[in-house]
C-alpha positions as CSV (number, residue, x, y, z in Angstrom):
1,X,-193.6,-179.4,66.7
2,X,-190.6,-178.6,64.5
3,X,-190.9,-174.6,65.1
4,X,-190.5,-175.0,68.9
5,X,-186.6,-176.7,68.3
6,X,-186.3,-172.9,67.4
7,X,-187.0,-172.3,71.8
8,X,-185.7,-175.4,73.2
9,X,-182.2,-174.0,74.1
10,X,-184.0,-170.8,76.3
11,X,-185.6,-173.7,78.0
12,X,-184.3,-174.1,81.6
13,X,-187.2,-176.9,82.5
14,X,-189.5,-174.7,84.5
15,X,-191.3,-172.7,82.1
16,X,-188.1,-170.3,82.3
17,X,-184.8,-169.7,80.8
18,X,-181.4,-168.9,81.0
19,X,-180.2,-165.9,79.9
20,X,-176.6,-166.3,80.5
21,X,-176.2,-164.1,83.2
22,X,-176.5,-167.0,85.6
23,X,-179.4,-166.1,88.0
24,X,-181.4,-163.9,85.3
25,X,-184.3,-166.7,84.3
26,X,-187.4,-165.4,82.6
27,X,-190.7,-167.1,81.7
28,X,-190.2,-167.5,78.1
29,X,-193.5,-169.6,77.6
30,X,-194.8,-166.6,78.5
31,X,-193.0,-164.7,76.0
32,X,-194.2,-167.8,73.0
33,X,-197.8,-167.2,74.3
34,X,-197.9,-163.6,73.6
35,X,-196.3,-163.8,70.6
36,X,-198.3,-166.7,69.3
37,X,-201.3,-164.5,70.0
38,X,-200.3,-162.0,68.1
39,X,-199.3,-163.2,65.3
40,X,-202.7,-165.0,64.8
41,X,-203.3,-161.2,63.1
42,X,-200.7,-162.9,60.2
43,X,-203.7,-165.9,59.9
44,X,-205.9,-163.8,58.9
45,X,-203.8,-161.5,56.7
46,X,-202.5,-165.0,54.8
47,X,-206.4,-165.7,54.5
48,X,-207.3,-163.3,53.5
49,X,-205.0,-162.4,50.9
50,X,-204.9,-166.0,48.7
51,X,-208.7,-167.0,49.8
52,X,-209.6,-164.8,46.3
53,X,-207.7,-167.5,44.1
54,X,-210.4,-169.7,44.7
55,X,-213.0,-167.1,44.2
56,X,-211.3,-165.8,41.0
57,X,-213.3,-168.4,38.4
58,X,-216.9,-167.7,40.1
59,X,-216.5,-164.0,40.4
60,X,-215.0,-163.9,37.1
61,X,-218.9,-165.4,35.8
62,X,-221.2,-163.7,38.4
63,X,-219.6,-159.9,38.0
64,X,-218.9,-160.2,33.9
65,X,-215.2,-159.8,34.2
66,X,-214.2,-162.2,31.5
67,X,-214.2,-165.2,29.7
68,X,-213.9,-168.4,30.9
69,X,-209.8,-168.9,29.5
70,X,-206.6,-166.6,30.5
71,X,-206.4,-165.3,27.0
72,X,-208.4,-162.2,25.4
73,X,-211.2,-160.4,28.0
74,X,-210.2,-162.5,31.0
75,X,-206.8,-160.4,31.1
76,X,-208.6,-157.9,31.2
77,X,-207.7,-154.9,33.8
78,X,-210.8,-155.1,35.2
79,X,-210.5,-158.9,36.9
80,X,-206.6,-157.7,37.9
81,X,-208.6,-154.9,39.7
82,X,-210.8,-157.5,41.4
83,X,-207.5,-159.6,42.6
84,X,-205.6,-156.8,43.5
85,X,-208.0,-154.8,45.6
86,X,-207.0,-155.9,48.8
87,X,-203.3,-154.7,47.9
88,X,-204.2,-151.0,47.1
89,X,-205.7,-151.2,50.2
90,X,-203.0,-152.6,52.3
91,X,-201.4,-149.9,50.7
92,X,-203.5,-147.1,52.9
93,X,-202.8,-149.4,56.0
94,X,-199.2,-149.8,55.6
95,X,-199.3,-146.2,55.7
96,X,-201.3,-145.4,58.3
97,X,-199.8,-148.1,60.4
98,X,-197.0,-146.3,61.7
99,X,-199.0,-143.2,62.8
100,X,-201.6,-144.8,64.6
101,X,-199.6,-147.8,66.2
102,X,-197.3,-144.4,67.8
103,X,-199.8,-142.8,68.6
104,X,-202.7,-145.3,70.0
105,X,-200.3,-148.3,70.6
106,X,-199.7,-151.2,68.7
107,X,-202.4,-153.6,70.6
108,X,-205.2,-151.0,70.0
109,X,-204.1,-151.2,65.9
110,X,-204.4,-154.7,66.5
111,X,-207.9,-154.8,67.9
112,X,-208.9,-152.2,65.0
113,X,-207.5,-154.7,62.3
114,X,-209.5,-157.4,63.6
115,X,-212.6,-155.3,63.5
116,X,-211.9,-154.9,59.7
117,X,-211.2,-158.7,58.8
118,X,-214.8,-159.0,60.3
119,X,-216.7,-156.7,58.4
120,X,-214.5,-157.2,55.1
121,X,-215.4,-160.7,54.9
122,X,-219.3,-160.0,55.8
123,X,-219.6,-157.5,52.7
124,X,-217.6,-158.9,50.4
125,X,-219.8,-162.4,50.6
126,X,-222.9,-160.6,50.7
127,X,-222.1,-158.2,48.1
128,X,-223.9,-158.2,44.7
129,X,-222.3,-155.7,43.0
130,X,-218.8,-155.1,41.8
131,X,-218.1,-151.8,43.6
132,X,-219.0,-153.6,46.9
133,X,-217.3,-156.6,46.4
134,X,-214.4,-154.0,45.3
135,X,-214.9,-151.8,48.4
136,X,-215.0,-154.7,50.9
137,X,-212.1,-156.3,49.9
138,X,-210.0,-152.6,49.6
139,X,-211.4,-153.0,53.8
140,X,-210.1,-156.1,54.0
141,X,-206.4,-154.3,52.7
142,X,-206.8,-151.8,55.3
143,X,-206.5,-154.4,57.9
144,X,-203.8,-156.2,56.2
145,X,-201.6,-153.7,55.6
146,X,-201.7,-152.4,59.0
147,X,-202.1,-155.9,61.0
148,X,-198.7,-157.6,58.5
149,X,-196.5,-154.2,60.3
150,X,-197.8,-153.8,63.4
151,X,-197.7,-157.5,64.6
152,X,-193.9,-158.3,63.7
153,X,-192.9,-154.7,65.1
154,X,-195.1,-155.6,68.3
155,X,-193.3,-159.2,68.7
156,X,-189.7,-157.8,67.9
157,X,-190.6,-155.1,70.7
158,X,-191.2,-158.0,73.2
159,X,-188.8,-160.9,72.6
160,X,-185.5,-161.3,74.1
161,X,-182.5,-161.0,71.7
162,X,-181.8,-164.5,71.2
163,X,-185.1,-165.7,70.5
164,X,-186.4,-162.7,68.8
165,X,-186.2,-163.9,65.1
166,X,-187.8,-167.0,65.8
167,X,-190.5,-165.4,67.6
168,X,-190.8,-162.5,65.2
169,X,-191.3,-165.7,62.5
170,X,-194.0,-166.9,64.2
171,X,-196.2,-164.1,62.6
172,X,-194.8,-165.4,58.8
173,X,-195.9,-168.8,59.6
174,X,-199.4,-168.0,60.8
175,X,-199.5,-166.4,57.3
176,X,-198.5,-169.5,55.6
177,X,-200.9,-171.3,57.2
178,X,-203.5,-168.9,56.6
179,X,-202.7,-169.2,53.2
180,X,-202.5,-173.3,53.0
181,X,-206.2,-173.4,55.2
182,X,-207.5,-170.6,52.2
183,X,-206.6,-173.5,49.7
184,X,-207.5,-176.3,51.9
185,X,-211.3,-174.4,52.4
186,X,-211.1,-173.4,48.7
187,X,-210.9,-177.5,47.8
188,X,-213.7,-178.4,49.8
189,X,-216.4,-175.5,49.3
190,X,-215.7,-175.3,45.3
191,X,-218.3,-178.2,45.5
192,X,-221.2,-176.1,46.2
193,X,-221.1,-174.7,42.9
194,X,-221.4,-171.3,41.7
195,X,-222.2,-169.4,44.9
196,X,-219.3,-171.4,46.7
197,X,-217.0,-168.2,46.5
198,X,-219.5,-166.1,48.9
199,X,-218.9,-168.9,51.8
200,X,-215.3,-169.1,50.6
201,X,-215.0,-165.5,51.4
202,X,-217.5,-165.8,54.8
203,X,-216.0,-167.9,56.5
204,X,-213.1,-165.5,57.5
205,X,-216.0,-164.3,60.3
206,X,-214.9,-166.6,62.6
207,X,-210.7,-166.5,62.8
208,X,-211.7,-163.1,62.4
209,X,-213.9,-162.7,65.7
210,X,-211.5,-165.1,67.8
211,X,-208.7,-163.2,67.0
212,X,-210.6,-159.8,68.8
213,X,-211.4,-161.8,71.7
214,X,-207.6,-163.2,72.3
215,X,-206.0,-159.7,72.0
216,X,-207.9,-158.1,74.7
217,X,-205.7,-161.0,76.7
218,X,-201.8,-159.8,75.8
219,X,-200.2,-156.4,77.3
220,X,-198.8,-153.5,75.4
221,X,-195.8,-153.2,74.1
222,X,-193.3,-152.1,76.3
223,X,-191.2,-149.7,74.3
224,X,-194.2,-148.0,73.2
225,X,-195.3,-147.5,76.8
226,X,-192.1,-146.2,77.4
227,X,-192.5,-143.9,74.4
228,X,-195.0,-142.5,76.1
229,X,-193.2,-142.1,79.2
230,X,-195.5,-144.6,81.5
231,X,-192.4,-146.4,82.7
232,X,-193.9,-148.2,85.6
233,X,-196.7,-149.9,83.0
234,X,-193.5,-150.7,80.6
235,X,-192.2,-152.7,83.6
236,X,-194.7,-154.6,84.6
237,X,-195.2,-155.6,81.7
238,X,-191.3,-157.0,81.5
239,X,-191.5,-158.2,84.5
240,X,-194.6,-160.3,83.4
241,X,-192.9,-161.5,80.2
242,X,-189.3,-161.6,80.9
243,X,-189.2,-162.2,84.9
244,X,-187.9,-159.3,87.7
245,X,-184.2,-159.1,87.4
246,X,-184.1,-159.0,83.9
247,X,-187.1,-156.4,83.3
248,X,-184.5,-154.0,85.5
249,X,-181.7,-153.9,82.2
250,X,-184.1,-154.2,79.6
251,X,-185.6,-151.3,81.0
252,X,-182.5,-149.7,80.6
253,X,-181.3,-150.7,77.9
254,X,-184.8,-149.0,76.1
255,X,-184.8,-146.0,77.8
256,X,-181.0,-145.3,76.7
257,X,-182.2,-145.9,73.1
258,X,-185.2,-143.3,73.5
259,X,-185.2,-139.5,73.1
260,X,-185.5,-137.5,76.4
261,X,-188.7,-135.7,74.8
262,X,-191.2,-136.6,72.2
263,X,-191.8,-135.6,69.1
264,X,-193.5,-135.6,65.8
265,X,-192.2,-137.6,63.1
266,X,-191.3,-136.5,59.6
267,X,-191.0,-137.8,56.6
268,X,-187.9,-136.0,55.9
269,X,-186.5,-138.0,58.5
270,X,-186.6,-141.1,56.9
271,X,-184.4,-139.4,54.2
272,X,-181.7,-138.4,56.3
273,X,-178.2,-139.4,56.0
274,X,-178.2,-141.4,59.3
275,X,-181.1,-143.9,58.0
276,X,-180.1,-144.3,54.6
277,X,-178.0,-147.4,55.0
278,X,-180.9,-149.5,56.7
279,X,-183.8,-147.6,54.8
280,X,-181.9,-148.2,50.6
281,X,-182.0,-151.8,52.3
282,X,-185.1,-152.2,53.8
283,X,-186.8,-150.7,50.3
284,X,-185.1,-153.1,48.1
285,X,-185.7,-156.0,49.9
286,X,-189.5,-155.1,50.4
287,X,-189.0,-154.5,46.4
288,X,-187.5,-158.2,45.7
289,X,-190.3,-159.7,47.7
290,X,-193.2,-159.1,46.0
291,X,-191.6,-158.4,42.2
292,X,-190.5,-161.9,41.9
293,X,-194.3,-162.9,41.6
294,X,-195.2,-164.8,44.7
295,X,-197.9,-163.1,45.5
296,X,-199.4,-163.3,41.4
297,X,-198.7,-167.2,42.0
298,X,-201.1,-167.2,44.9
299,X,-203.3,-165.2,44.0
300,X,-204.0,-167.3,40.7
301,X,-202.7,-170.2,41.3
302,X,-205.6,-172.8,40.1
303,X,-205.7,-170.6,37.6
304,X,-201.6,-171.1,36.5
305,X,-201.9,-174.6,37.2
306,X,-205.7,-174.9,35.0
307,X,-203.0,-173.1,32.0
308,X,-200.5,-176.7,32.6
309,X,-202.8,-178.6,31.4
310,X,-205.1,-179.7,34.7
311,X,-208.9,-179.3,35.2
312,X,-210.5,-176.7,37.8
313,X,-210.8,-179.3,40.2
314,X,-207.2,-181.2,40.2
315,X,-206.4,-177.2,40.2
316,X,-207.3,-176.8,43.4
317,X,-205.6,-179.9,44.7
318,X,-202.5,-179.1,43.4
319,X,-203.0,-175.5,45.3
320,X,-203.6,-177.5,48.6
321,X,-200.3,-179.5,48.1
322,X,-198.3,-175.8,47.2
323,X,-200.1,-175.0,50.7
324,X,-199.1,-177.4,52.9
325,X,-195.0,-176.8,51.4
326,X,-195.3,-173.6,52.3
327,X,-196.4,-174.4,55.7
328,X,-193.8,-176.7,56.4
329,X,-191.0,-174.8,54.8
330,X,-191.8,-171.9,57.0
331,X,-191.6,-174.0,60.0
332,X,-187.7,-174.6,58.6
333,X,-187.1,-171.2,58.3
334,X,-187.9,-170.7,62.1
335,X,-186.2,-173.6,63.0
336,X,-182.7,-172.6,61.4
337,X,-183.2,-168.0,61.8
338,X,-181.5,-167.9,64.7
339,X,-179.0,-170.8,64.1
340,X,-177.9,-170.0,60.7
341,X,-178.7,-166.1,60.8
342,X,-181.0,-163.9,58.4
343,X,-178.2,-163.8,55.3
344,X,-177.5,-167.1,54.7
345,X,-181.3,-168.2,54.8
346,X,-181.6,-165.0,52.3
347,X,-179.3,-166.3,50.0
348,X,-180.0,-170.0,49.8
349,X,-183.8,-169.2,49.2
350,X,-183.2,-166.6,46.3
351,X,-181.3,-168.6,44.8
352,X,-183.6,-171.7,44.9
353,X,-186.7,-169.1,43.5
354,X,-184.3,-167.8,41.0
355,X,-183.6,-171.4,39.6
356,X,-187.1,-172.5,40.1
357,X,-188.5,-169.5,38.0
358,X,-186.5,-170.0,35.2
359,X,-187.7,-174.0,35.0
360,X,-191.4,-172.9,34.8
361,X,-190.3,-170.8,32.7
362,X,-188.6,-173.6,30.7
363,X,-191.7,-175.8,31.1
364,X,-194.2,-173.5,29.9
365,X,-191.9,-172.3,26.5
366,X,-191.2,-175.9,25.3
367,X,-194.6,-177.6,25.9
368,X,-195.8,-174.8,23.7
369,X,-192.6,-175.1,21.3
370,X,-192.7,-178.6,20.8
371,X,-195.5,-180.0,18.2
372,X,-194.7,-183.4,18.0
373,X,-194.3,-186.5,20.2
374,X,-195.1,-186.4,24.2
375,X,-192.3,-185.7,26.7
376,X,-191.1,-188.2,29.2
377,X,-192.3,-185.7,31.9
378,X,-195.6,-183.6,30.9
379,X,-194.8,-179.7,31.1
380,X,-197.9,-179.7,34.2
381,X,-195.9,-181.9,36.4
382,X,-192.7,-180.1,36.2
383,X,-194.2,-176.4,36.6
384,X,-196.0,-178.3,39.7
385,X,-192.3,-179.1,41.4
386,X,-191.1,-176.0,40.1
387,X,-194.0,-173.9,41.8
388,X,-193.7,-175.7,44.8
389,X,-189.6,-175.4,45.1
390,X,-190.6,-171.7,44.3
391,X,-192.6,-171.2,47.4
392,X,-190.7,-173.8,49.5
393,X,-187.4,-171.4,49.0
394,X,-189.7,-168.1,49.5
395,X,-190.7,-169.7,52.7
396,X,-187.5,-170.3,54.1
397,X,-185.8,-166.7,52.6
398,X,-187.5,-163.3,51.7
399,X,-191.1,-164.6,53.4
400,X,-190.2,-164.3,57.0
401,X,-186.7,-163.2,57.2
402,X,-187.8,-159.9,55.6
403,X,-190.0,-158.9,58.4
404,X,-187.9,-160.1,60.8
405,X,-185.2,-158.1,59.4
406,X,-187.4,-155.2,58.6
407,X,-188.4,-155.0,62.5
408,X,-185.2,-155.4,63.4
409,X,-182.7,-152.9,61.7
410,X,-184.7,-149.8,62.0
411,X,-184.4,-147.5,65.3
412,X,-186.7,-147.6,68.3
413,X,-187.6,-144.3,67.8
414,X,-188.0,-144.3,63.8
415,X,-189.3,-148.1,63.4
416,X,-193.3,-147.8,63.4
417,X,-192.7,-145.0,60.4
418,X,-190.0,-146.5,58.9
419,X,-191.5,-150.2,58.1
420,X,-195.3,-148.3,57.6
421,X,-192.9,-146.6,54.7
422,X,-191.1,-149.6,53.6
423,X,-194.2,-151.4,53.8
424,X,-196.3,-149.1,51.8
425,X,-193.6,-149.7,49.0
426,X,-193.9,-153.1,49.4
427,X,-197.7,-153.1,49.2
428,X,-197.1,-150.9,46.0
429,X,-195.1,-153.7,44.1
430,X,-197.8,-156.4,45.1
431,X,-200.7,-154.6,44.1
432,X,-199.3,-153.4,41.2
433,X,-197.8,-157.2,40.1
434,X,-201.0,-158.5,40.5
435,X,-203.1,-156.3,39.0
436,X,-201.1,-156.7,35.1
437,X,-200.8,-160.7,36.0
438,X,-203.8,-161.1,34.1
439,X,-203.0,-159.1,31.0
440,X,-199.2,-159.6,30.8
441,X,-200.0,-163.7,30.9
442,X,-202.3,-163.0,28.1
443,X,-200.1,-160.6,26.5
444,X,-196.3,-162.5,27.3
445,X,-197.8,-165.9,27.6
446,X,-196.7,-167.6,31.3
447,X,-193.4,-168.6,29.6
448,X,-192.5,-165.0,29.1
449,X,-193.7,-164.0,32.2
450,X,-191.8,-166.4,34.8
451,X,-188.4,-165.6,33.0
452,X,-189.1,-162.0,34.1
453,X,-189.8,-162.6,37.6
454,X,-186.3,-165.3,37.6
455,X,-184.4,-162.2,36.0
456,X,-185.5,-160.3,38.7
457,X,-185.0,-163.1,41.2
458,X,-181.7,-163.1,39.8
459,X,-180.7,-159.3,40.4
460,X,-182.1,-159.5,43.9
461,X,-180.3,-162.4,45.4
462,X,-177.5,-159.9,43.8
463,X,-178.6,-157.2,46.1
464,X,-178.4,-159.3,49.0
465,X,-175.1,-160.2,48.8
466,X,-174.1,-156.7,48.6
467,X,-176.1,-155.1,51.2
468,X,-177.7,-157.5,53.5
469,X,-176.9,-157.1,57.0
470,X,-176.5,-159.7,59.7
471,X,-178.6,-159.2,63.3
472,X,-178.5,-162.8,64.8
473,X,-178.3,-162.6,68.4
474,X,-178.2,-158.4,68.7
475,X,-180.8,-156.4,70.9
476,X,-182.0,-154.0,68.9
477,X,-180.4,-151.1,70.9
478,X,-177.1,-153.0,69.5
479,X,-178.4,-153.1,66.1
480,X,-179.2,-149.2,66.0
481,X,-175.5,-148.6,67.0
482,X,-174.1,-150.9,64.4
483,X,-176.7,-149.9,61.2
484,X,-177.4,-146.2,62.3
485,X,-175.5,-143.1,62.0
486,X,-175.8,-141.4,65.7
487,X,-177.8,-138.3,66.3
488,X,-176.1,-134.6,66.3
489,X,-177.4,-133.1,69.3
490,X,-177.4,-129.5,69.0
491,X,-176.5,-127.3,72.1
């Protein structure tokens, strides 16, 4: 597989590799097999997310939301409330994320999140009213916005410096695929007809269920055990990922990065002059992510694609092909993260969604500007390339380098609270995008509405070039020396 190129060179032919210290060799298949575990958590938060764009047209009948077209009721509130559900309650995750992964470690979280994917999917496909469906899916946000924090920070907190981007990725591309099998599942269970969206929702039982059973297998985190002062557990688990010698100065390395006591964190820390650099960063880029639309072009994609021109059914084809881009794209990104580095990815892929937006943009105002005569290309197939270059330069920018950045640049101490924060902001922006979809495509048209997210495309690859840091190849005690102000000790 492509994504593996991304591990070849830490190969030293025995399961092992080099760490160029010349007799330090650790297993890192061991290190790819914990991660991979792990970021099966991003699976299900991919899954769960886009599996509603299938649902949207069925839900839309059964609960009354709205018509059958994009225009008048159908953009109604009430059907963006539907969508967006699952976002207001990642929101509650994201912030309860950091607090509980401190306090009860980050593989307990884990388990708890898997717990929640279970039960989410149960109610909301046996639900027969709209508060349940509502208050299943808000369950299902709960887990996502606690599983999409917890499993990069846990990764980061694991990997070796050289390999930690492309392992940290591993958790975006588990969501892409989560969301290309959504589509893929959408397209073959829309045949069942009108009830098809309570065994497109179902069927997350089962990723769900295997996911609990695989995380009882992986350790804890290391740096959180050491948080908690249970060094000799923090070093066997090292020892088990990293091999002997090397556990020794990565043991070191952490505990030189840790306070000498605990303590509780506060809010107000986050807001201290030492943070602000990586924390004015870390909000923006969470802020660029989700306002440029991608999630809104998930989340209704048949239903963007149904607006081009194409029936329900070629709809959802055309979402499986937007799917399987995404999916490879990603495994591109971790391929090149820690070749190229996390800025230049950023700032090819901005630029390519910047462009991209403004062409559907393009497509959608002069098929619906031009009266006479047919075009050489119809406006569906261009907004089809367009969407699909759109997500194809998400995947390989702000989709996974974002969190690998965002586990990265943040203190040992500070980084549960910090990205739970940051990711609460981020969950904001999503939920809050894809909640007025519905009534600013009805009210702006889709024309109007894709040159806003390109303008703001636009301004955010700006932002990048300004403040974007580069953390190829750093340990994150490194990083916190380089991005954050030191501490005053008093006395």
């Amino acid at each position: 597989m492509q994504f593996l190129e991304g591990f070849r060179h830490l190969d030293a032919g025995d399961g092992s590799y080099d760490t160029g210290v010349g007799q330090a060799r650790r297993p890192g298949l061991k290190i790819v097999g914990v991660a991979s575990t792990v970021a099966l958590g991003g699976f299900l938060v991919g899954f769960d997310a886009t599996v509603i764009a299938g649902a949207v047209p069925f839900i839309r009948d059964y609960f009354g939301l709205g018509g059958g077209g994009l225009g008048g009721d159908a953009g109604s509130l009430k059907l963006g409330w539907a969508v967006s559900s699952l976002g207001w309650g990642a929101m509650a995750g994201n912030l309860m994320a950091g607090m509980l992964s401190d306090r009860f470690g980050r593989k307990k979280l884990l388990l708890l999140t898997s717990l929640l994917f279970l039960a989410s999917a149960l109610t909301a496909a046996l639900s027969t009213s709209f508060t349940v469906f509502v208050m299943a899916r808000i369950c299902g946000g709960l887990a996502v916005g606690a599983a999409i924090l917890t499993a990069p920070v846990y990764i980061a907190e694991i990997a070796p410096a050289r390999a930690r981007g492309s392992l940290v990725s591993l958790n975006q591309l588990m969501i892409v695929i989560g969301i290309s099998i959504s589509f893929f599942s959408n397209y073959f269970l829309v045949s069942l007809g009108p009830e098809s969206w309570r065994w497109m929702l179902g069927v997350q039982v089962i990723p769900a269920a295997l996911y609990f059973l695989l995380l009882i297998l992986v350790p804890e985190s290391p740096r959180w055990l050491l948080s908690k002062r249970r060094e000799q557990s923090a070093l066997a688990v090292l020892t088990q990922v990293h091999g002997s010698a090397a556990a020794q100065r990565e043991l070191a390395d952490i505990q030189a990065s840790l306070v000498s006591k605990p303590r509780q964190f506060a809010v107000r820390e986050l807001l201290a002059g030492r943070l602000r650099r990586v924390l004015i960063f870390g909000l923006g880029i969470a802020f660029f992510q989700q306002a440029t639309g991608i999630n809104a072009v998930f989340y209704y994609l048949p239903t963007i694609f149904a607006q081009a021109g194409g029936g329900l059914s070629t709809a959802f084809g055309q979402s499986v092909f937007v799917g399987l881009v995404n999916v490879g794209m990603t495994f591109v990104a971790i391929w090149l993260i820690d070749r190229l580095g996390r800025k230049p990815l950023l700032c090819v892929g901005v630029a390519g969604m910047t462009l991209s937006l403004l062409s559907i943009s393009w497509a959608f105002y002069t098929a619906h500007a031009s009266v006479g005569g047919e075009p050489a290309v119809t406006h569906g197939t261009v907004v089809l390339v367009a969407i699909a270059a759109f997500v194809a330069s998400f995947a390989i920018s702000l989709g996974p380098v974002m969190w690998v950045l965002l586990a990265e640049i943040f203190p040992n101490e500070e980084r549960a609270a910090a990205i739970s924060a940051v990711g609460f902001w981020n969950s904001l922006v999503s939920a809050s995008v894809t909640l007025l979809f519905p009534k600013e495509l009805a009210s702006w048209g889709p024309a109007g509405i894709f040159l806003a997210y390109g303008l703001i495309a636009a301004a955010g690859l700006l932002f990048i070039l300004m403040l974007a840091p580069e953390t190829k190849g750093k340990t994150l005690e490194e990083l916190e020396q380089m991005l954050v102000r030191p501490k005053q000790v008093v006395g």
